[in-house]
Structure formats: structure tokens, C-alpha cells
C-alpha positions in Angstrom: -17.0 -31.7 10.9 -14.4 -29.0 10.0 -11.0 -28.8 12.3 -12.4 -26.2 13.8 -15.3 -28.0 15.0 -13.6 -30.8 16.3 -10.9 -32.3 18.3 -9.5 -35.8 19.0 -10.5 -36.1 22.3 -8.8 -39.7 22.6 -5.4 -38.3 22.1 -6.3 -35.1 24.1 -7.9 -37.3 27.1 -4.0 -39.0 27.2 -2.0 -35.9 27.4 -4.4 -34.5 29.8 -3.9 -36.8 32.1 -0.8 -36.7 32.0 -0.4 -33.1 32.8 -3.5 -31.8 35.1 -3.4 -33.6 38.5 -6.2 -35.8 39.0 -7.8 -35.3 35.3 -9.8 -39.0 34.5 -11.3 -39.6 31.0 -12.9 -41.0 28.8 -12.8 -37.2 27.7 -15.9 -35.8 25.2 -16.0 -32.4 23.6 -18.6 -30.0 23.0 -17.7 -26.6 20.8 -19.3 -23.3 22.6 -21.5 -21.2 20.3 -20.8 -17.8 19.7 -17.9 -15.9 19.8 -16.0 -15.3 16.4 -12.3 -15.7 17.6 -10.5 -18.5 19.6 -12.6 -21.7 19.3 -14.1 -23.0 22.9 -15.1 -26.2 24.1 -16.6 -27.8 27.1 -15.0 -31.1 28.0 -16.7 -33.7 30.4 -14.2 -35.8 31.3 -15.0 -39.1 34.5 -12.6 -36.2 36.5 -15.3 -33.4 35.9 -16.0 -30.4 33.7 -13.3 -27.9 32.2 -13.3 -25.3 29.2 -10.7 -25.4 26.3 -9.5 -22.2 24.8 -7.5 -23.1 21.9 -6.1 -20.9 18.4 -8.0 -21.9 15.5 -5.9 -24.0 12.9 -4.5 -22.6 10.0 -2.4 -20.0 9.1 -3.0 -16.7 11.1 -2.1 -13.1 11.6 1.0 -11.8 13.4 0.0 -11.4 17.2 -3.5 -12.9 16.8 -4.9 -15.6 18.7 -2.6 -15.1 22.0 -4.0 -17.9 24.5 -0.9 -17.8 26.2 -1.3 -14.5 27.5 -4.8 -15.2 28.2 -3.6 -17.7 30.2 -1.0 -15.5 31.9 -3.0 -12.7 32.7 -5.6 -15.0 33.8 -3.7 -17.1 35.7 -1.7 -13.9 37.4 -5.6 -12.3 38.5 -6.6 -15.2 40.5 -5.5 -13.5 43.9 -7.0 -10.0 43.2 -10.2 -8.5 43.0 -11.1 -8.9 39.4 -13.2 -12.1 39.0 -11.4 -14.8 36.7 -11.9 -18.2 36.0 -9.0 -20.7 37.3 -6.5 -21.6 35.0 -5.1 -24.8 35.0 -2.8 -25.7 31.9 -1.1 -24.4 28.8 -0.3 -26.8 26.6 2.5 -25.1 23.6 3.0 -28.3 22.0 0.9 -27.6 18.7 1.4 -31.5 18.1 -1.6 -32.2 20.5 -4.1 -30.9 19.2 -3.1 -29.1 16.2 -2.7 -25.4 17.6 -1.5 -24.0 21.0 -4.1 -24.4 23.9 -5.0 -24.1 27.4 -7.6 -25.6 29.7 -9.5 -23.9 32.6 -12.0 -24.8 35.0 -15.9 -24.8 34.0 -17.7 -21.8 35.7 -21.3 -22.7 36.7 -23.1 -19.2 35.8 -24.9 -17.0 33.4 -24.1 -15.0 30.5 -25.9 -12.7 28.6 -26.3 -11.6 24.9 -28.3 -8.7 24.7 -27.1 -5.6 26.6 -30.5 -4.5 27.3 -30.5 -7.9 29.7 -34.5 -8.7 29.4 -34.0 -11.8 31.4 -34.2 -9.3 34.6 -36.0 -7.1 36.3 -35.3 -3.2 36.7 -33.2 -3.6 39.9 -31.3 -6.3 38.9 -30.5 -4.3 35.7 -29.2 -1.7 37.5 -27.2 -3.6 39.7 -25.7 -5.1 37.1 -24.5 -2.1 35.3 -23.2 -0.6 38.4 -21.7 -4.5 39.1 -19.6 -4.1 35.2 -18.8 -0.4 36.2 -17.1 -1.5 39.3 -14.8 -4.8 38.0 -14.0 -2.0 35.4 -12.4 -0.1 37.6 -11.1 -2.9 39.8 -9.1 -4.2 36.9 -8.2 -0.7 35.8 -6.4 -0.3 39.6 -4.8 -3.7 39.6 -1.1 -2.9 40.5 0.5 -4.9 37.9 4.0 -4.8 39.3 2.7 -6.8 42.3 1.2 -9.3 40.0 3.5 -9.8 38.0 2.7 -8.3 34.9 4.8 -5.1 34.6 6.4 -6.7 31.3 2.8 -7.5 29.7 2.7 -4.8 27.5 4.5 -1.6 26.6 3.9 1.5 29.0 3.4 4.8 27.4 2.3 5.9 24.0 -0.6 3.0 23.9 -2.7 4.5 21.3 0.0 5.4 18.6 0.6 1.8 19.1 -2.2 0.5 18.3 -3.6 2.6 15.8 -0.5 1.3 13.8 -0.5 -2.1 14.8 -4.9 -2.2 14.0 -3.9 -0.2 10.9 -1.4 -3.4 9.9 -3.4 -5.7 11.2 -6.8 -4.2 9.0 -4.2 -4.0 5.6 -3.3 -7.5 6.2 -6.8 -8.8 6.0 -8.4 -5.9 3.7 -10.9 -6.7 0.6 -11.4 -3.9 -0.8 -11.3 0.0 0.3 -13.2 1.0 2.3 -13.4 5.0 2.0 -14.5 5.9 5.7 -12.2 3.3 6.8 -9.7 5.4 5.0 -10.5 8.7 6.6 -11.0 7.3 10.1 -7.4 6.1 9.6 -6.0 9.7 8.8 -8.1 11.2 11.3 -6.9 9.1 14.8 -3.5 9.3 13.3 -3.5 13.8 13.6 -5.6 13.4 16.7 -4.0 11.6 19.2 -4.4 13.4 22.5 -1.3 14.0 24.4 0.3 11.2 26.5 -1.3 11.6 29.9 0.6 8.7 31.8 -2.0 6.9 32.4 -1.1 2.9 32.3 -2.9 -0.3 33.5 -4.7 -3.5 32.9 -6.8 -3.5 30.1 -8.9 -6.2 28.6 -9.5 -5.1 25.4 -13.1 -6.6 24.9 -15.0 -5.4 28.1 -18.5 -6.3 27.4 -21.4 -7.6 28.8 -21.4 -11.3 27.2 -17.4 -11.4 28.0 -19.0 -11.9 31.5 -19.9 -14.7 33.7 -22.9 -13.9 36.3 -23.3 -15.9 39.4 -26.5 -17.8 38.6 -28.9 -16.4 41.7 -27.4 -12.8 41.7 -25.6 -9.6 40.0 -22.0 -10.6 40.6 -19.6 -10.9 38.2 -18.2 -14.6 38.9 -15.7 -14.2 36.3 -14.3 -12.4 33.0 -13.9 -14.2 29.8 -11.7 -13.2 26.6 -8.7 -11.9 27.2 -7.0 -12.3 24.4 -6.7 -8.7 23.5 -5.3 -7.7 27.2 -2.4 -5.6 28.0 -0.8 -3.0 29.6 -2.8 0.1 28.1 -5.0 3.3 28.5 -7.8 2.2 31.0 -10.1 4.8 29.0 -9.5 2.5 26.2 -11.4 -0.4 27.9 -14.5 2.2 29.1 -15.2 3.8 25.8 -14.7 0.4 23.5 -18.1 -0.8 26.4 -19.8 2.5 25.5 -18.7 2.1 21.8 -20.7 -1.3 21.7 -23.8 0.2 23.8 -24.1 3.0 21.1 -24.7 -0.1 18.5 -28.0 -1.5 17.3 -30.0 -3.3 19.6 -29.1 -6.6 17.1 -26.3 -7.0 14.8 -24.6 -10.6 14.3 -23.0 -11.0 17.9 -23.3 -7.8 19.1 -25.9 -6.0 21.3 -26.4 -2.3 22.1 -29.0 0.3 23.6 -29.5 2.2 20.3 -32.7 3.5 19.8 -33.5 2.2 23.5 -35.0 3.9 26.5 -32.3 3.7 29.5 -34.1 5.1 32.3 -37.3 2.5 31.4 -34.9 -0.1 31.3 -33.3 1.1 34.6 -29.9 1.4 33.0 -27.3 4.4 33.2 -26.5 7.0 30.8 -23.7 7.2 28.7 -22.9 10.0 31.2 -24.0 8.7 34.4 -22.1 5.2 33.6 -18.9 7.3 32.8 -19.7 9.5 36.1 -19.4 6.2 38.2 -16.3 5.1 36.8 -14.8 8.1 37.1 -16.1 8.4 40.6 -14.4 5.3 41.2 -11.3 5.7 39.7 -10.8 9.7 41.6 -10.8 11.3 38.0 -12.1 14.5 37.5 -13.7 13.9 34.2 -12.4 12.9 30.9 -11.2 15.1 27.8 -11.0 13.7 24.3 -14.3 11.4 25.0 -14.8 11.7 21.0 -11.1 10.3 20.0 -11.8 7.2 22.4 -14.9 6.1 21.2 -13.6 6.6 17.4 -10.8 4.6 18.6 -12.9 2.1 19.5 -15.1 1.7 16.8 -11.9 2.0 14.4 -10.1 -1.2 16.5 -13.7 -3.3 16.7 -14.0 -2.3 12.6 -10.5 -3.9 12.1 -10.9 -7.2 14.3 -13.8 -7.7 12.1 -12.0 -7.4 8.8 -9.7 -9.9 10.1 -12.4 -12.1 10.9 -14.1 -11.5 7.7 -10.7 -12.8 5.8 -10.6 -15.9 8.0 -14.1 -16.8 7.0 -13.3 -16.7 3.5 -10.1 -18.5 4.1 -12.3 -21.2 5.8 -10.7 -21.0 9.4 -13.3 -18.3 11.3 -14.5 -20.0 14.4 -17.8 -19.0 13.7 -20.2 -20.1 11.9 -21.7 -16.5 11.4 -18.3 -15.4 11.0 -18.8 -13.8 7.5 -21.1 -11.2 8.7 -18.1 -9.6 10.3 -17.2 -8.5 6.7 -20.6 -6.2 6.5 -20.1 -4.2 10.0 -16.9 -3.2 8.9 -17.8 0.2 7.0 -20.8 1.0 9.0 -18.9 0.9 12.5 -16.3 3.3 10.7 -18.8 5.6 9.2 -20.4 5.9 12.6 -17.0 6.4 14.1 -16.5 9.4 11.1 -20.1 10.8 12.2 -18.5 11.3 16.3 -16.0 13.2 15.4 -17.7 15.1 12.7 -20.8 15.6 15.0 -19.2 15.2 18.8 -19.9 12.1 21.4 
């Protein structure tokens, strides 16, 4: 079993106890499928059940693999209406188990893969949609001042930001050129709409399996992954969730609607689902829908690439972890034919 796969749960059970009030071993652990960044793990412990969020081992990219902020932001939701799991340790001491780490409590719910959701009925489908459309906007209206994340990102100028820290963080894992990849670069760099001031909470991976459902009913119990969260553009967060519906129906770990009919499936439009949130959030519509979406695919194209290079360095989480490498030009490609073609 690879380090990835595996930690020492003797030495792990020790310093547990030691730090989470009222934590009992023996301690066993039990690594999540799915997912190809930060390794998870169940651990049933004689005290009860938590989840470990750890950084893979190994040598990694500058910024990547943040569980302390997950941790913060996490642990700074808990009294607000956005559904999060409760935090209850962040362990920085790499000694322990070989990388920094933090433990939460175990969720009893449901998650689901494929966007289309086909373990539901109609109704349920579209309460669920509606119920991912409103925590959208919950968390998108968060004051973060009050919680005490004003200083978890940078206000202002979010996308020049992370066009050129995506663009770094792409070169930094790149295998070869990629031509559209290329293009799409140049293109979100002259396109940038103007900075229209608006700032909040964004979790940077809002999707459907991110998602814990309560396990009789279509309520979001709590949100998962926030590794990529920060202080951004909220239409950041609702065009990276279209972005991913616009995919194929199956590719590697992610799910879309393409190719599927909504309305038989009881799920919104692209424009009714934006309607809603804009609804919601007392915005009158949204220019530039074509920039975010390419944004989106750009940023998804480059967190793959960097997966792809941890694969062949041997530290991906994933099993399926290589396939990230494939996705790469496709999802930039498509991104090229949107704002060639329009959203």
C-alpha cells in the first residue's frame, strides 16, 4: 500500500487522543474513493466515527493542498447558513503523519456522482437543483467581516489573479503544449471584464458530488472541498457549476447534462438555473456570461494538468488520477469554441 493509501493509525490513534477531547482508540482507517486531490479517510475509532483530510506526501506545488484554510473557512461557517461539516482539529505537525492534516466529524448522508441524479424521482430532482441554487447564494451573501474571514483572500481584481496564478500553476506542471491551452491563455488575459466590485465567499469547486444530502430529503447537510475557497467573484462559483453541467454525461470523475433532456429530467436550464440565483442574489442579470464559463473551464483544465503531473510523479491521490492528463485540451478547446461561438 502506497503512502498515499495508508496511514499509521497506532501513532495517529496517540496524538489524537491527546488533542480531540474525548477521542478513544484503537483507531482504523479506511481511504475514501474518488476525489483526485487531498487524500480522505474515515476513521472508526472506540470514541466514534470522524473524517481525515490530509495533503498528499511528496513534494507539491506552491499554494496547493491548503487543508488549513479548509479548516478555517470551515470551521468559521459553522454558525451561518451555509451547511458545513464540524471541524474539530488541525494538526501542522507534518511529523504525525507525514503531511499537514485535519480531522472533522463523520456526516451520515448521501452524495451523488452523476449530475443527472437517477437515484431520484422528478420532484426530488428539482428540489435538489433549486436546494444547490439556494446554498449558492447563501454562501455568496455570507458577510465575511462578521465571520471572520475578511483577510481570506485578496478583495478586488480576483480574476487577473487567478488567471496568472492558474497560468503559473498550469506551466509548473505542463507536458507538452497544448495549442488551445495556449490561445485560451491569451484570450482571458485581453478579455477581462471590468472590475465590478463584486467580492465574497467562494468555494471554488461548487458541484453536485462536493455535497452531502440528508439521507431521507433534498437538503444540503453539508459542503465538502474547500480547498480552493477564498474571497472572490461569486460569478466565479456559478459559472465553474454550469461549466461542469455543459460536460459529458461521463468523463473520469466528472458528470454533466450534455447531450441530456433537462425538462424530462425535471432539471433547470442553464438560463432558468442562472435566473434563480440571480433572483436570489437581487442582480439584474449577468454580462460577460461567455468570459466566466471560459474561465472556468481554463482553471478546471489547469487543476487537472497538475494532477496529471502528480500521477506521473506517483503522489496523485487517485487512482484514476492519470486521466486528468487527457481532459486537459478538450476542456480548453471547448472553452475556445464559447467564446468563438457565444454561451
Amino acid at each position: 500500500m502506497s503512502q498515499v493509501d495508508s496511514l499509521d493509525t497506532e501513532k495517529l490513534a496517540g496524538y489524537l487522543a491527546a488533542q480531540i477531547p474525548g477521542f478513544r482508540g484503537p483507531l482504523s482507517a479506511t481511504k475514501f474513493d474518488g476525489g483526485q486531490s487531498n487524500p480522505t479517510f474515515r476513521l472508526d475509532a472506540a470514541s466514534g466515527q470522524y473524517v481525515l483530510r490530509r495533503q498528499p506526501p511528496g513534494k507539491l506545488l506552491p499554494s496547493a493542498h491548503a487543508v488549513d484554510r479548509e479548516f478555517r473557512v470551515m470551521h468559521a461557517l459553522r454558525d451561518t447558513d451555509v451547511p458545513v461539516p464540524n471541524v474539530v482539529h488541525l494538526c501542522e505537525d507534518r511529523d504525525v503523519i507525514g503531511s499537514l492534516f485535519y480531522v472533522m466529524e463523520f456526516c451520515q448522508g448521501r452524495i451523488f456522482w452523476d449530475a443527472a441524479i437517477p437515484e431520484v424521482d422528478n420532484a426530488q430532482r428539482t428540489a435538489m437543483y433549486d436546494e444547490m441554487n439556494r446554498v449558492l447564494a447563501a454562501l455568496h451573501s455570507v458577510n465575511v467581516e462578521a465571520v471572520g474571514l475578511a483577510d481570506y483572500g485578496k478583495p478586488g481584481s480576483y480574476f487577473e489573479r487567478q488567471i496568472g496564478r492558474w497560468s503559473k500553476q498550469y506551466r509548473a506542471s505542463e507536458l507538452r503544449r497544448i495549442e488551445a491551452m495556449e490561445q485560451l491563455i491569451e484570450w482571458l488575459e485581453t478579455h477581462q471584464p471590468a472590475d465590478d466590485g463584486q467580492v465574497s465567499l467562494v468555494h471554488g469547486d461548487f458541484r453536485l458530488d462536493n455535497m452531502m444530502w440528508a439521507p431521507d430529503e433534498p437538503k444540503v447537510i453539508a459542503i465538502l472541498d474547500w480547498e480552493l475557497s477564498t474571497l472572490g467573484h461569486p460569478l466565479a462559483d456559478l459559472a465553474y457549476q454550469c461549466m461542469q453541467l455543459r460536460m459529458p454525461a461521463s468523463g473520469g470523475t466528472l458528470s454533466g447534462l450534455a447531450g441530456k433532456d433537462r425538462g424530462a429530467l425535471g432539471i433547470p436550464t442553464e438560463r432558468e438555473y442562472v435566473a434563480d440565483y440571480c433572483k436570489r442574489r437581487g442582480l439584474s442579470g449577468i454580462d460577460n456570461w461567455e468570459f466566466y464559463l471560459a474561465f472556468s473551464f481554463f482553471r478546471l483544465a489547469a487543476i487537472a494538468q497538475g494532477v496529471a503531473k502528480r500521477a506521473q510523479e506517483g503522489n496523485a491521490s487517485s487512482k484514476q488520477a492519470a486521466w486528468a492528463g487527457s481532459v486537459v485540451e478538450p476542456l480548453a478547446m471547448a472553452a475556445m469554441q464559447i467564446v468563438t461561438q457565444g454561451a
